[in-house]
N, C-alpha and C positions, 0 to 999 in steps of 0.2 A: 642709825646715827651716822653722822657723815665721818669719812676720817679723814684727819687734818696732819699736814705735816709740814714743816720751814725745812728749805734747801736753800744753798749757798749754789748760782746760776742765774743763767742770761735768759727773762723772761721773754725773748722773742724764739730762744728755742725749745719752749715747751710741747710736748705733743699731746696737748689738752684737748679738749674739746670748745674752751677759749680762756682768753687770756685777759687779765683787765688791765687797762690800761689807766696810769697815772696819768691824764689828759689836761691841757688848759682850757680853759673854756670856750674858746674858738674853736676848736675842734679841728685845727688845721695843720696841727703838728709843736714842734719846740722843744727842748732840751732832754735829759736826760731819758728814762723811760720813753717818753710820748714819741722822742726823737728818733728811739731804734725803731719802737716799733712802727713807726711811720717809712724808715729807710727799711726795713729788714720786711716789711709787707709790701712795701711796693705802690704804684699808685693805684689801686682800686680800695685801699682804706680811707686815703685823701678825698678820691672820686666820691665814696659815699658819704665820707663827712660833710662835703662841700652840699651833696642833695639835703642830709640831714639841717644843716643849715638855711638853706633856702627854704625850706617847706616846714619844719618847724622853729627852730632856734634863731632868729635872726639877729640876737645880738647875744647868744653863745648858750652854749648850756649850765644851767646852772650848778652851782657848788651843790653837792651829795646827790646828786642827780647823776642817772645812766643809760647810758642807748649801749645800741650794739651795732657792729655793720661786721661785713665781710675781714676774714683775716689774712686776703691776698697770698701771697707768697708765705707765711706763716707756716709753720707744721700744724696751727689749731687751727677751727672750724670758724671761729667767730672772733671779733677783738670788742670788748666793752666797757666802753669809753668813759669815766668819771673824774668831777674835778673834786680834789680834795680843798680843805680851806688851805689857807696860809694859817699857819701857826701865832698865835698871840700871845705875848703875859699878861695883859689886862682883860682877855676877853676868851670865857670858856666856849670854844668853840667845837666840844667831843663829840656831842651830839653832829654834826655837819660832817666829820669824820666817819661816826659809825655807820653816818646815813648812807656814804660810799658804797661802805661793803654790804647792808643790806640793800641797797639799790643793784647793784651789779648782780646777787645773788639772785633778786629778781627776776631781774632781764635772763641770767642763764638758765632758770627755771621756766619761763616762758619760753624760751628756744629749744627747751629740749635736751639742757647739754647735761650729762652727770660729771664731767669733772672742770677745774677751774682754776687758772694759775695766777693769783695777786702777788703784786707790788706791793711794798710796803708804802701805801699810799699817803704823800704829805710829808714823808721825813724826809725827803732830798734838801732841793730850794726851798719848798716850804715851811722848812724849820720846825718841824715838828719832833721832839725831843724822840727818838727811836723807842728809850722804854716805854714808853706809854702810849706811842703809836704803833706797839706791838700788842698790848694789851687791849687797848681798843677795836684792835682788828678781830684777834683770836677771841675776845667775851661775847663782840655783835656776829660770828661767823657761827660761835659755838648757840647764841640764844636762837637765830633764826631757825637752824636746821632746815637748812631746803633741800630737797626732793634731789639730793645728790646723793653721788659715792662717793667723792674723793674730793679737797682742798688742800693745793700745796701753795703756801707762802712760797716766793722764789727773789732770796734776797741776795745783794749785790756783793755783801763784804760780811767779814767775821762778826763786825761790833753787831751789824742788823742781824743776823743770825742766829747770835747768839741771845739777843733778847727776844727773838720770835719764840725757840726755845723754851726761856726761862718763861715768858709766857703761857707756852702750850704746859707744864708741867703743875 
């Protein structure tokens, strides 16, 4: 069984084996998350998003969907890259969240990595209410069980934190 833990930290300095990224769907960078890790990798994350783009993606990647490229400059091995939805009141959209983090968990099982640093995927801009975008993370991380050793949430401030927590309990 994998072990899971929420830490309060700056997902571009984890020394994971990779890291996922809250991404937009253009794959080319933009605010919060997508943003550091875009500056704090450097251009050979851009560079390979931009091929990812050409040769598959030509009008973005889609929501709950994941690739991987290179983590540049990064202390991880790999950065992989998934768009959360935007958050709705009229439209349950959980399934396209969880599909995130089993998609990401994919991709790091196909590359080989055993450990893995998520963003709280969706709750920034996306407006995804925190508790329940903590619960969401931690049931679909805990049902998949992939071929890892270690999962650490790596959240930005006390409130996400603490409902990663109340979550993992």
């Amino acid at each position: 069984m994998v072990l899971i833990e929420a830490v309060r930290g700056d997902i571009t300095e984890q020394q994971v084996d990779a890291v996922v990224n809250a991404a937009n769907s253009s794959l080319l960078g933009g605010g919060g998350v997508d943003g550091a890790i875009h500056r704090k990798g450097g251009p050979a994350i851009l560079s390979e998003c931009r091929d990812l783009r050409a040769a598959h993606y030509d009008k973005g990647l889609p929501t709950g969907k994941a690739v991987a490229t290179t983590a540049g400059q990064l202390p991880a091995r790999w950065v992989i890259h998934t768009v959360g939805p935007v958050w709705s009141a009229t439209e349950d959209r959980s399934a396209l969240l969880a599909s995130c983090y089993r998609e990401s968990l994919r991709v790091a099982a196909e590359l080989g990595a055993r450990t893995v640093a998520f963003p709280a995927i969706s709750t920034g801009i996306f407006g995804w209410p925190i508790d329940d975008g903590a619960r969401i993370a931690v049931e679909t991380v805990r049902s998949v069980d992939p071929p890892l050793e270690y999962v650490r949430f790596v959240l930005f401030d006390d409130g996400a934190l603490n409902a990663f927590a109340a979550a993992l309990e």
